[in-house]
N, C-alpha and C positions, 0 to 999 in steps of 0.2 A: 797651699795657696797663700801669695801673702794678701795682707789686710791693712788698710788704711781706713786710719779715725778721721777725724775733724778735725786735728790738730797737725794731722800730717798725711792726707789727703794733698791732691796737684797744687801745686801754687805756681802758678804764672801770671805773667804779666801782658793781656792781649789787648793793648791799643785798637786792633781792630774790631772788636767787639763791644758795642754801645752798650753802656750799664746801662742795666733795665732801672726803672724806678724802683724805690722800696717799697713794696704793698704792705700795704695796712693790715693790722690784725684782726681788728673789727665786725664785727659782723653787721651786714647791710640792715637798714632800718623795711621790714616789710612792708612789700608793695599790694594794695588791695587788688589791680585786675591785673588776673594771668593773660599774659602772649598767646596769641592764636599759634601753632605749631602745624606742623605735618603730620603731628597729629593726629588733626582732627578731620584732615582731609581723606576721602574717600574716591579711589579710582578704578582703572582697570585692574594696576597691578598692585602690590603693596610697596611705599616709596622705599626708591634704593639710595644704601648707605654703603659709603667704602668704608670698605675695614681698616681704620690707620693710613687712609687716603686710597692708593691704588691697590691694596693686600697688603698680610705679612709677608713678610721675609721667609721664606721657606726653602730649601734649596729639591731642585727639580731639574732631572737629566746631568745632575753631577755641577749647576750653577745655581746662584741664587735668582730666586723669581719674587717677586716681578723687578722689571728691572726697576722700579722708583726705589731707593731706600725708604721704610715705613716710618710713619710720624713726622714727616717732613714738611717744610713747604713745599716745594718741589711735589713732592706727592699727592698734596692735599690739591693743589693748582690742577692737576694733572685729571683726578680725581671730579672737580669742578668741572672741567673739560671736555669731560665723558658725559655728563650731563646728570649726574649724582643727588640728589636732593638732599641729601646732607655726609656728613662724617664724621664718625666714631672716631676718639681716640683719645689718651690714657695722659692724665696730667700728676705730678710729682709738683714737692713745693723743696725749692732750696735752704740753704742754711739760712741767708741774707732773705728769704720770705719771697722770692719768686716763683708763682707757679712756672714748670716749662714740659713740654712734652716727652715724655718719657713712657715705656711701657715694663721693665724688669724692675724688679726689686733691689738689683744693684747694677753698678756701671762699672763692666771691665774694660782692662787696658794693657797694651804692652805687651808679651810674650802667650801667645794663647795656650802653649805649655802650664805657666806659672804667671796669672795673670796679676794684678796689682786690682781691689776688689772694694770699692767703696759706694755707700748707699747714696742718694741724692741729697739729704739729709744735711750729708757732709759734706758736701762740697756747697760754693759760693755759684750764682747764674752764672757768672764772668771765667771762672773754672767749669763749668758745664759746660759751656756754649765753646768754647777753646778745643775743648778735648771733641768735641762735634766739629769745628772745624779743618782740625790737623788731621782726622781722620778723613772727612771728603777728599783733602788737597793732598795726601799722602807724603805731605812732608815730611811729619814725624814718624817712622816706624813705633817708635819705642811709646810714642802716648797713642798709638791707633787703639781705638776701641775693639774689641771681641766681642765674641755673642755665642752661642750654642742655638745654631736655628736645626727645627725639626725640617725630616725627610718628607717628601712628599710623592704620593704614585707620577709617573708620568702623562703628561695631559696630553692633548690630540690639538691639532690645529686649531679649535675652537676655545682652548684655555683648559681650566681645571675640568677633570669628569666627574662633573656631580653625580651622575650616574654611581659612579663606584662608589662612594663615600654612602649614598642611600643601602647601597647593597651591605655593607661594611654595616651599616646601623642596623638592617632585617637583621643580619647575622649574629648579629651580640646578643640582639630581643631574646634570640632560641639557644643561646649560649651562654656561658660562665666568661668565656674570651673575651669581653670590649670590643668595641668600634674604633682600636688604637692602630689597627694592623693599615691602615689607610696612612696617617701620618704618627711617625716616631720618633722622640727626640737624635739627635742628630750624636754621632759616638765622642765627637771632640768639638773644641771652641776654635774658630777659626776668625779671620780679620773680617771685618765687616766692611763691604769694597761690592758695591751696584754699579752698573751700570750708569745710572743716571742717581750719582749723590748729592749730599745736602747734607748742612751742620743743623745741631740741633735747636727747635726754636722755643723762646716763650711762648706764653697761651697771648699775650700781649702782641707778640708779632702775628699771630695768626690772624687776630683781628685787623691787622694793617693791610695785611696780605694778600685776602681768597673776599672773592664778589660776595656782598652784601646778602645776595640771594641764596648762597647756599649753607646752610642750618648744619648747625655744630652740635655732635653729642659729646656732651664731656664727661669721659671716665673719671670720678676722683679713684685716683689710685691708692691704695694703702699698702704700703710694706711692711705689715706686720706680718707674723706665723701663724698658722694654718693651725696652729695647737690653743692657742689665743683664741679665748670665747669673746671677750669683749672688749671692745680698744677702748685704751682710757680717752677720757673725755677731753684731755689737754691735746692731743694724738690729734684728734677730732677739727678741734679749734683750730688747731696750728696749722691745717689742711685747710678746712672749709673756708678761714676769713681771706686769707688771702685771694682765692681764686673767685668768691663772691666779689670780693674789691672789682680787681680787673675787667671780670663781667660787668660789673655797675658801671665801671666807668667806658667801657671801650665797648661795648654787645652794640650801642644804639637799638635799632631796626630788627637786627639777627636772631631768628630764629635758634632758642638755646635749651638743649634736655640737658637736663643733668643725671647723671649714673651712678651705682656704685654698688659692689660687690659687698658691702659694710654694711647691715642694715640701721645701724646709729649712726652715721655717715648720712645716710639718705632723712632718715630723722632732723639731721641738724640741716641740711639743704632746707630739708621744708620748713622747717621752723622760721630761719631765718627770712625767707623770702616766696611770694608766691607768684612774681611774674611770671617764672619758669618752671617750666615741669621739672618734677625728678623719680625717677623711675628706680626698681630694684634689680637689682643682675642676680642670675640664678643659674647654676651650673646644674640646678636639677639634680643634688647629689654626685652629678658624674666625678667632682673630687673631693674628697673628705675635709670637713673643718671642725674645727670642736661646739661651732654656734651652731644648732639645731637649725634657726632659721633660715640658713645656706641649705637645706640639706635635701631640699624638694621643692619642685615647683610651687605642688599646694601651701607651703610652709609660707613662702615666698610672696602669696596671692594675700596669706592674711594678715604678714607685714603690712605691705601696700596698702592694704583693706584700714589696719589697726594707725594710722600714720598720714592717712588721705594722701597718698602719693598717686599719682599720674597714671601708674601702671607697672608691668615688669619689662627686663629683658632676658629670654630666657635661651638655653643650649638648643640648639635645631633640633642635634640629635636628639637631648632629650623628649622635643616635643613629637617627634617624630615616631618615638617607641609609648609616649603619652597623649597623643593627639586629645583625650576628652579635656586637659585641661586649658585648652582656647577657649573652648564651649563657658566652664569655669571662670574663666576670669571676663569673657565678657558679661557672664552673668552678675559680676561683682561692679559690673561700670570699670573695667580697666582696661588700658591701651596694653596692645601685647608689642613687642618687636623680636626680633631671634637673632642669633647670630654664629658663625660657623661654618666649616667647610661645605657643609651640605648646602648652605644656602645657594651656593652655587650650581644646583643643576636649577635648570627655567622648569623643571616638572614639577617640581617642589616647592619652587616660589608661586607658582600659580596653584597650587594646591593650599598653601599658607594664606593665598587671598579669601581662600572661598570658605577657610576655618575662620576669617575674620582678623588675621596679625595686620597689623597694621606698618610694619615696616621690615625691612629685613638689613643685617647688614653682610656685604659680601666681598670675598677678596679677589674674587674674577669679575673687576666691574664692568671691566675693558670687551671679557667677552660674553658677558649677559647684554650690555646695552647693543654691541654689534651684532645679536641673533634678535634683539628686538626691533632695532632697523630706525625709526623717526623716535622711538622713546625716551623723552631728555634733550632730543635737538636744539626746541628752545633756551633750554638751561644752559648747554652748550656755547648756544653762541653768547648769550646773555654773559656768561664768565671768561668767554675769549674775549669782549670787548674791556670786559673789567681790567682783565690781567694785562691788556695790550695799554691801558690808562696807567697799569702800575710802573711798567716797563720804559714805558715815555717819562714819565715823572722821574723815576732814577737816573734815566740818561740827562733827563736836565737839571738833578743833580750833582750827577756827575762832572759834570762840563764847569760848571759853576763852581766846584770845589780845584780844576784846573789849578796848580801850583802856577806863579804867572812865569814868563820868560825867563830863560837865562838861569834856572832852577833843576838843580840836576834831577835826571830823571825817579823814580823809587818801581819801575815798572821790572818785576822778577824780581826784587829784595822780597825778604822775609820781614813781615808787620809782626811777628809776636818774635817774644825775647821770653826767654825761660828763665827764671831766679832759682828755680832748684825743682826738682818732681821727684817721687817717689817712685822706681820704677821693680 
């Protein structure tokens, strides 16, 4: 595979793509009263969250599903749409100190053979957001992004079978096998090409973007190693200041959790700030890290406990083969949320209501809200009127930016000009 630094990572030149501001490295001055959240509300069901907007990326009957590209606007709108009460998804901070949404540890590109492999890290917003664009528009073969998305069983007309993904969990309980034979990574890396695409966005556009009403969980993502007990605290900063920046400035109103799979990560969220909650992510063990406090729910519950955080988010599955630890952590005063394939059968989300989770997030949002029937309708329209305000604003715009008469046309030219790319 080859390998691209910081020094020689893509470099282009994309005129069509507006420099983000430079975010501050700073950390926000703490706020004394925390944000009401979704949190704190209590329903029928427990509130649903899209996974990365409308699902992962997973490929399903030999295509990739769903058709939104994940992390996207595009998706997250979409997501909105369905009537979602909020959305999960994974933020990365650039070289130039933009956070933008991202979910892999590194960004490929170009021959999914022998792909060209660089972290976010190292590249510039302006270099991120390009290499998201040439890949939606498929102008560039040679800078299209790749991916390795996992298999997925085949769904039925009503979306993913949560049914099997439960049976797949009983099965592991009484076994040494895993609950992996349901989804498996996928044998090679192939181009990344939805049905319905989208370039990749800052955390900054997403605030410009998706209706006021619907509530943001943000992953801070860390690309460190799994062998890695404890990220240094520069790692930390260089992550948390910028994306606290952003939120101060652009959240307004918005309902905002914050997440992270780092237990010193979610440490430094709370320290710096207490408008917003921030919760701890917990694989329940189900993958090895060298920090003990990853390593189990309970581990997880006395993080949150030891650090006054909001609550956890933990693996379905593993709540599923550990049910008494709801009981657990509500006993501690904490918010639970889950998230996972399994979320997706409605048995198990309404079984997650009556253990007390308080949220779930899911990547078949499209066909849990449609077997719910009026669930979300509100919110629905509430985010159609929004996005239909975004839509109109662009077109006037648009019109506005009009080259005036007698001005050759630029309609099918190519806006980005390449100075050299690593391929």
């Amino acid at each position: 595979m080859a390998a691209a630094t910081a020094s020689a990572a893509v470099r282009m030149v994309a005129p069509a793509v507006v420099e983000p501001q430079q975010a501050s490295a700073a950390i926000l001055t703490p706020v004394p009263q925390q944000t009401r959240s979704f949190l704190d509300s209590q329903g029928a069901l427990p509130a649903l969250g899209g996974h990365r907007g409308m699902g992962a990326n997973v490929i399903r009957n030999g295509n990739l599903a769903p058709a939104w590209r994940e992390n996207t606007i595009r998706s997250f709108q979409a997501a909105a749409a369905s009537g979602a009460t909020f959305v999960e998804f994974d933020v990365q901070v650039t070289s130039d100190g933009v956070p933008v949404v991202w979910h892999d540890n590194l960004v490929e590109y170009g021959d999914p053979a022998r792909p060209t492999q660089c972290a976010v890290v190292d590249l510039t917003a302006a270099e991120f957001q390009a290499l998201g664009s040439l890949s939606a528009s498929g102008k560039c073969q040679q800078l299209a992004v790749v991916r390795r998305f996992k298999r997925a069983a085949p769904s039925g007309a009503g979306g993913l079978d949560g049914a099997a993904v439960l049976q797949a969990v009983a099965a592991a309980a009484d076994s040494s096998a895993g609950a992996t034979a349901y989804v498996v990574p996928a044998a090679a890396r192939q181009r990344w090409c939805c049905e319905a695409d989208d370039g990749f966005p800052t955390l900054e556009q997403l605030f410009s973007s998706l209706p006021p009403q619907l509530a943001f969980n943000i992953e801070v993502k860390m690309a460190t190693p799994d062998e890695l007990a404890v990220t240094p605290e520069a790692e930390i900063q260089r992550m948390v200041g910028p994306i606290l920046e952003v939120v101060g400035r652009c959240g307004g109103d918005r309902q905002v959790v914050f997440s992270s799979f780092d237990p010193d990560v979610c440490r430094a969220l709370r320290a710096a700030q207490q408008q917003h909650s921030v919760m701890f992510l917990s694989t329940g063990g189900r993958d090895w890290h060298a920090d003990a406090r990853r390593m189990s729910i309970a581990a997880a519950i006395e993080e949150a406990c030891a650090h006054q955080l909001s609550g956890v988010v933990v693996d379905s599955g593993a709540l599923h083969t550990c049910p008494e630890v709801a009981e657990l952590a509500r006993s501690r005063g904490l918010k639970l949320l889950t998230y996972g394939l399994e979320n997706d059968s409605l048995e198990w989300v309404l079984c997650q209501q009556r253990m007390g989770v308080t949220g779930v997030i899911v990547d078949d949002l499209q066909g849990l809200t449609a077997v719910l029937g009026g669930a979300g309708r509100e919110g629905a329209a509430a985010a159609a009127g929004f996005m239909g305000q975004v839509a109109a604003a662009a077109a006037a715009s648009a019109v506005q930016q009009q080259a005036p008469a007698g001005m050759p046309s630029m309609h099918g030219a190519s806006t980005t000009q390449f100075v050299s790319a690593v391929v």
